[in-house]
VOPAGU-2260 file (C-alpha; in pm, 1 decimal, decimal comma):
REM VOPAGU-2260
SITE   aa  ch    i         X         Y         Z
SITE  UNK   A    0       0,0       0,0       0,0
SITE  UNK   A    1     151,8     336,2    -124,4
SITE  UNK   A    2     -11,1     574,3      48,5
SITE  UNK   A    3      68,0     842,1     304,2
SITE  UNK   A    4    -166,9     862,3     593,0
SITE  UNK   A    5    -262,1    1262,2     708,3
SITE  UNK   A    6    -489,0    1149,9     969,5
SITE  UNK   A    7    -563,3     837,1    1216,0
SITE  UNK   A    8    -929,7     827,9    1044,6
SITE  UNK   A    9    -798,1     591,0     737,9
SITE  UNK   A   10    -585,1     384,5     975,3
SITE  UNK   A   11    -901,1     319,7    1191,4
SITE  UNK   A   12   -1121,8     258,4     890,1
SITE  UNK   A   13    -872,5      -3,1     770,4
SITE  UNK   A   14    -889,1    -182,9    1152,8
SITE  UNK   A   15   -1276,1    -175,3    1079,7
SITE  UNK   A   16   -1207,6    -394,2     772,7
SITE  UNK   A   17    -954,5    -627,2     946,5
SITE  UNK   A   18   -1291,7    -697,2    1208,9
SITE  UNK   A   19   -1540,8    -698,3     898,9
SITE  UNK   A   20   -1325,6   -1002,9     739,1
SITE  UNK   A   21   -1299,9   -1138,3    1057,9
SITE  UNK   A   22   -1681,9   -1198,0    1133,8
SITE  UNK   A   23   -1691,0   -1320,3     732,2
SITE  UNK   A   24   -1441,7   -1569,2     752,4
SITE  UNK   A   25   -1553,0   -1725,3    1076,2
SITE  UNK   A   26   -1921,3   -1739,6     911,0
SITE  UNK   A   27   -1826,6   -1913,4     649,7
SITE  UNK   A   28   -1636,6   -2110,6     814,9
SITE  UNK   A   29   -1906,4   -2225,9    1030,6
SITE  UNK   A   30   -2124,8   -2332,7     735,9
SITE  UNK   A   31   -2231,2   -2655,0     662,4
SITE  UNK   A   32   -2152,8   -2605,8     293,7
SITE  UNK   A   33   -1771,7   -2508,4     337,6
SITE  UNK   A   34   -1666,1   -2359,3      32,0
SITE  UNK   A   35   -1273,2   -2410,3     106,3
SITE  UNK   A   36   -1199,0   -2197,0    -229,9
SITE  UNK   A   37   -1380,2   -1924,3     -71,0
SITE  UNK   A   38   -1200,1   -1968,5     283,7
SITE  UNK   A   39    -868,0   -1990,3     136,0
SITE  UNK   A   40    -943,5   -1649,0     -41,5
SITE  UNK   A   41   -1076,2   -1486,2     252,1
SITE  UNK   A   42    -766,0   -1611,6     477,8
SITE  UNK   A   43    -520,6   -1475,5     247,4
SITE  UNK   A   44    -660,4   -1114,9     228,0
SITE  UNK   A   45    -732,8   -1130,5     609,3
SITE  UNK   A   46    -330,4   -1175,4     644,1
SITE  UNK   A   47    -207,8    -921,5     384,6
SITE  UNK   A   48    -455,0    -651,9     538,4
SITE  UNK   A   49    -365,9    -727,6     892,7
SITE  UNK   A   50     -24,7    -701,3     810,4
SITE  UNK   A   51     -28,2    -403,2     596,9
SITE  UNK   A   52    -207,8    -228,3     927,1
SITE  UNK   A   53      11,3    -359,5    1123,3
SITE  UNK   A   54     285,6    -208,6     904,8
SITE  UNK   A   55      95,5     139,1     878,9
SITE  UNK   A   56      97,0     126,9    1264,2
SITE  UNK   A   57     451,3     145,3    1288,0
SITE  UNK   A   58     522,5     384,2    1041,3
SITE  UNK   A   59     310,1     609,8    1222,7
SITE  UNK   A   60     482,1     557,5    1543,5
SITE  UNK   A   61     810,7     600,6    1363,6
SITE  UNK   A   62     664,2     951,6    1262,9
SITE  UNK   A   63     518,7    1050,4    1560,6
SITE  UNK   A   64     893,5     992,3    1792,6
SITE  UNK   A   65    1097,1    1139,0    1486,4
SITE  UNK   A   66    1195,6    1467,2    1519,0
SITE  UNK   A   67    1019,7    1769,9    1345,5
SITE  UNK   A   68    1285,8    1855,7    1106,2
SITE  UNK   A   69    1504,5    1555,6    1071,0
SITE  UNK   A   70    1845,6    1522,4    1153,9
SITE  UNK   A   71    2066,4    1823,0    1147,8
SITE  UNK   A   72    2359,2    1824,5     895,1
SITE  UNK   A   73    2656,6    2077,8     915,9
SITE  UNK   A   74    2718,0    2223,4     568,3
């Protein structure tokens, strides 16, 4: 994901979606007609979004200890 975040809000939509997948993949994994196609799909996005927010999380940390202006240089 390639984009730089201005504000918590997308972060915290994007934890919404991590929860959404989770409450689809554990219905349809508690079907009787267990489309394993279907779960396999719905695993593998569940894992490359959680990471990715997991990944967004620390960048934003990162940002938020860094200094203001970077490190200073002497010319």
């Amino acid at each position: 994901m390639c984009y730089h975040f201005q504000s918590g809000d997308m972060l915290e939509w994007l934890k919404t979606q991590v929860r959404v997948i989770e409450a689809w993949r554990e219905d349809v994994a508690s079907r009787p007609d267990l489309d394993l196609d279907l779960i396999t799909r719905i695993e593998q996005h569940y894992q490359w979004l959680t990471a990715e927010v997991v990944n967004l999380e620390r960048s934003v940390t990162r940002r938020a200890t860094s200094p203001v202006f970077g490190k200073l240089r002497a010319v």
